[in-house]
C-alpha positions in Angstrom: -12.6 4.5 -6.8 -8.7 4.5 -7.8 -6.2 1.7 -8.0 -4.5 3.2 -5.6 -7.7 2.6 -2.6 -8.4 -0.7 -4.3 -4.8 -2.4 -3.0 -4.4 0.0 -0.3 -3.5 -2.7 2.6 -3.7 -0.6 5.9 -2.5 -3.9 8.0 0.5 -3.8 6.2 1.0 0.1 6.9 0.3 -0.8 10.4 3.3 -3.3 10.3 5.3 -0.6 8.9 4.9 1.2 11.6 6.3 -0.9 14.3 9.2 -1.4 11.8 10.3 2.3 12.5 14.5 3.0 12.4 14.9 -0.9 10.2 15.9 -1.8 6.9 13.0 -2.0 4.6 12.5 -3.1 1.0 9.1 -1.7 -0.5 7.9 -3.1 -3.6 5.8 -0.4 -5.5 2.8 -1.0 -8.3 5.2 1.0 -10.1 7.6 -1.8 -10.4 10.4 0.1 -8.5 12.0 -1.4 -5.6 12.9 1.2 -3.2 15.7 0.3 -0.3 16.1 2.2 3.0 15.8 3.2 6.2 12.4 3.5 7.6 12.2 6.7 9.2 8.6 7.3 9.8 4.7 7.3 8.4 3.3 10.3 8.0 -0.6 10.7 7.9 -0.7 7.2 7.9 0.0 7.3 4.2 3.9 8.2 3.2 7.2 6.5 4.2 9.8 8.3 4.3 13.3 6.7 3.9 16.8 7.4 4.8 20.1 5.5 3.7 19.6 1.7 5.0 22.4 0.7 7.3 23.0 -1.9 5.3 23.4 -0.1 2.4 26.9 -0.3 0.1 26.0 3.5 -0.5 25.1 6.8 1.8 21.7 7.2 -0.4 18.6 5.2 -0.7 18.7 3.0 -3.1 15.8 2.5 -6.4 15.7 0.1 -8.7 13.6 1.2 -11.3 11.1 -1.0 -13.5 13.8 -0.8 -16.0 16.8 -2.7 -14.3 18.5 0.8 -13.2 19.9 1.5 -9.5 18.8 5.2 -8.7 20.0 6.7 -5.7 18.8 9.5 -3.6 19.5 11.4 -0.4 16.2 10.2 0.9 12.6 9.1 -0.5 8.7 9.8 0.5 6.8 6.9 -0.7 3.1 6.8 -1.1 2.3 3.5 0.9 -1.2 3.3 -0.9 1.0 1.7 -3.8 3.2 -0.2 -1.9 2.6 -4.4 -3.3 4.7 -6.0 -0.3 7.8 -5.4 1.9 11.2 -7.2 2.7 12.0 -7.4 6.3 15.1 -8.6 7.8 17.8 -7.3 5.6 21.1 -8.9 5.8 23.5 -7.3 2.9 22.6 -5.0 0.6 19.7 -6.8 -1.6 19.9 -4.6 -4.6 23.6 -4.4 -5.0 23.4 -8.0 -4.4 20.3 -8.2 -7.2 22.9 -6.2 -9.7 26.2 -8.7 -9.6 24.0 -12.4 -9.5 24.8 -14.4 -12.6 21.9 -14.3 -15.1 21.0 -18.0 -14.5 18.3 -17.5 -11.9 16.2 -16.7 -14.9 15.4 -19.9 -15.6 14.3 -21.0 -12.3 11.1 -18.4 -12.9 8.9 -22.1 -13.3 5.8 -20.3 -13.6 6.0 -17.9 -16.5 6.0 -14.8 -17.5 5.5 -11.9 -14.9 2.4 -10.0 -15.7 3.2 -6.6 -16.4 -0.2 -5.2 -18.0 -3.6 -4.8 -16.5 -5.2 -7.1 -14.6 -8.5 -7.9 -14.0 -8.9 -8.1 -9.6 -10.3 -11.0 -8.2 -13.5 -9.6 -6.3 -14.2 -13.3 -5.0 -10.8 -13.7 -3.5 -10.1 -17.5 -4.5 -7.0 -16.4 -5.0 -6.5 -15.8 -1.0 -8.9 -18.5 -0.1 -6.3 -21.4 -2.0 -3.5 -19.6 -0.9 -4.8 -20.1 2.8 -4.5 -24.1 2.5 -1.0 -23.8 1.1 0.5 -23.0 4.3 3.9 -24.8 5.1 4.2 -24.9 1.1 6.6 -24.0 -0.9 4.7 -21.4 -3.1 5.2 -18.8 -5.7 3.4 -15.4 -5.5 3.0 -12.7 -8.2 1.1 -9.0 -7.7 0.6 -6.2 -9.8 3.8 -3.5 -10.7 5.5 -7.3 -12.0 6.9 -9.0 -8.8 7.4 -12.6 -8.3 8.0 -13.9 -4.3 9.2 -17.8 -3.8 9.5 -18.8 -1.0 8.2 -20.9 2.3 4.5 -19.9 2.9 4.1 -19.2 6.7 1.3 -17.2 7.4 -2.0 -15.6 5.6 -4.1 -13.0 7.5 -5.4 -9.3 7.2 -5.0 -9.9 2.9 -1.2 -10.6 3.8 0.5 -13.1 3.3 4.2 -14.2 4.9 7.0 -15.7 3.4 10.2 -17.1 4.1 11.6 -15.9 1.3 13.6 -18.1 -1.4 14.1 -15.6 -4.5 12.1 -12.7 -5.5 12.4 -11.3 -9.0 11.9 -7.4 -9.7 10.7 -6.6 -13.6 13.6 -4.8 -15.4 16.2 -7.7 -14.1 16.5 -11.3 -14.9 18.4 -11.9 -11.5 16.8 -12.4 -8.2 17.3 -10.7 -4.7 18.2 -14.5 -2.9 17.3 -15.0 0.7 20.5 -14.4 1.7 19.6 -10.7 1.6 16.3 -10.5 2.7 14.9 -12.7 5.2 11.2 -12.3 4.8 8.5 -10.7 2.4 5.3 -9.7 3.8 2.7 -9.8 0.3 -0.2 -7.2 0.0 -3.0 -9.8 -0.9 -5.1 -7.1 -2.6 -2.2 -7.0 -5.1 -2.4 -10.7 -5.8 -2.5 -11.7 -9.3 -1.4 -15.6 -9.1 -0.3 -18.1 -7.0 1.3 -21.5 -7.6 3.6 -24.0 -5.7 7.0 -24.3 -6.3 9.2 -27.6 -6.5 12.7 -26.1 -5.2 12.7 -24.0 -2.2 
């Protein structure tokens, strides 16, 4: 079996789809962050994206693993890959992500991002101590090198909710702030730690 069907999260597709004609963020195992419009879900398996409304461009909008803003006319993206989402976008995260000041680096209180293999936890502890942090103030990291603070709200269908607070993208030493992006929406089977946080 690939990596791919291993953190393929089909509750989180199903979200997707009721998200049809929004403002998405999609985090990818790839590391790249791709920003746009949902358009639609074909086969239950791609996404294709327009320009987000909310955009500071007419293209969709990828930043790469590398720190790099990439646009294109528009984007199918392999959902099987996809880590989590960002819902309720306010400004343009990723322009926003480009022009912070460095110092958000240092707020990172947990480490490192892991960026090389991981070895998947088949027992899901993981998920089972994230369930009794609810109302918490946690910090989430998944394969491709994302980190998600924020507010824990909800865990169910291997997701789990945030309010977000910051979420740093490999490649940049700035975060996308909550002023941005509302809420994240974590593919649990991407999980790779979890901790609390002291500052939300």
């Amino acid at each position: 079996m690939g990596i791919f069907s291993e953190i393929r999260n089909l509750c989180l597709i199903r979200e997707l789809s009721r998200e049809l004609n929004t403002d998405v963020l999609l985090f990818g195992f790839d590391g790249h962050t791709y920003f746009g419009n949902l358009q639609s879900i074909d086969d239950c398996r791609v996404a294709i994206l327009n320009p987000a409304i909310e955009a500071e461009t007419s293209n969709v909008e990828i930043l790469t693993s590398g720190g790099e803003v990439v646009e294109v006319k528009f984007i199918r993206v392999d959902l099987w890959q996809i880590v989590a989402k960002g819902t309720g976008i306010v400004t343009d995260p990723l322009i926003t992500c480009d022009e912070e000041e460095e110092d958000h680096h240092a707020k990172r209180a947990g480490g490192e991002v892991p960026g090389g293999a991981v070895e998947r936890q088949e027992s899901h502890e993981l998920i089972c101590q994230l369930d009794r942090m609810i109302g918490d103030c946690v910090t989430i990291t998944t394969l491709g090198g994302f980190l998600f603070q924020g507010i824990l709200s909800e865990v169910r269908d291997e997701l789990a909710i945030l309010s977000v607070d910051d979420i740093f993208v490999p490649g940049d030493s700035s975060a996308i702030e909550s002023g941005s992006v509302r809420t994240v929406v974590v593919n649990l089977e991407a999980l790779t730690s979890v901790g609390t946080h002291a500052s939300c």
